[in-house]
C-alpha positions as CSV (number, residue, x, y, z in Angstrom):
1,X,25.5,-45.5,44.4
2,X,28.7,-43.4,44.3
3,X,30.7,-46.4,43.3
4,X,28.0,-46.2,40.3
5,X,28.2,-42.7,39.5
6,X,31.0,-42.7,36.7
7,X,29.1,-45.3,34.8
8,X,25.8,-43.8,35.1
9,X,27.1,-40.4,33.6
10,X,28.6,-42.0,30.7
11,X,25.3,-44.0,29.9
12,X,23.4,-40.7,30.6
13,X,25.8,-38.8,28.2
14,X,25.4,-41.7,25.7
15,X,21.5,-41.7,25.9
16,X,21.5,-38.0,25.0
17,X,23.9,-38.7,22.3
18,X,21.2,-41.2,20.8
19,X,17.9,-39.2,21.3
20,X,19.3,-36.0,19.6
21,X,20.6,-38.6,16.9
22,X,16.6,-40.2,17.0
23,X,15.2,-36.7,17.3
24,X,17.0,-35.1,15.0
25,X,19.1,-32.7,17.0
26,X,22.3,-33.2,16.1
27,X,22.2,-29.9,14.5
28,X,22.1,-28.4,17.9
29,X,25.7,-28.1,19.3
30,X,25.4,-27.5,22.9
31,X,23.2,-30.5,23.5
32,X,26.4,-32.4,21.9
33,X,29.0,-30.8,23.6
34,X,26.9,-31.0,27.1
35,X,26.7,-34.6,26.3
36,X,30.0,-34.8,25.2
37,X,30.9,-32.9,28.5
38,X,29.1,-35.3,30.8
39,X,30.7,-38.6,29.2
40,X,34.2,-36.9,30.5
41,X,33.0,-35.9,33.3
42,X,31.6,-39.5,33.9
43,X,35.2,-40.8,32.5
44,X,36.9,-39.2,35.4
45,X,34.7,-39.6,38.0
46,X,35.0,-43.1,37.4
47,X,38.9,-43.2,37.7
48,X,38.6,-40.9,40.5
49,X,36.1,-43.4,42.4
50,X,38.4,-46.6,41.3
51,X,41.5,-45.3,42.2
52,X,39.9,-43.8,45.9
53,X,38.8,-47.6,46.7
């Protein structure tokens, strides 16, 4: 599961991306940039995990 964890924040951060997009939100800001922020954070926990094993 952490080998995993990178990945599943991106796809989380991507999901949200698409529902506000779906649901209309895209007017809110910080349900973008927290999406925004979990995709990085994702990014670099995946490079952090690949790099450590």
């Amino acid at each position: 599961m952490n080998k995993y964890l990178g990945i599943i924040l991106i796809v989380l951060g991507a999901l949200m991306l698409i529902f506000s997009y779906v649901l209309s939100l895209e007017d809110y800001n910080f349900y973008n940039i927290g999406a925004l922020l979990i995709i990085i954070c994702g990014i670099v926990t995946h490079i952090y995990v690949t790099k450590r094993s």
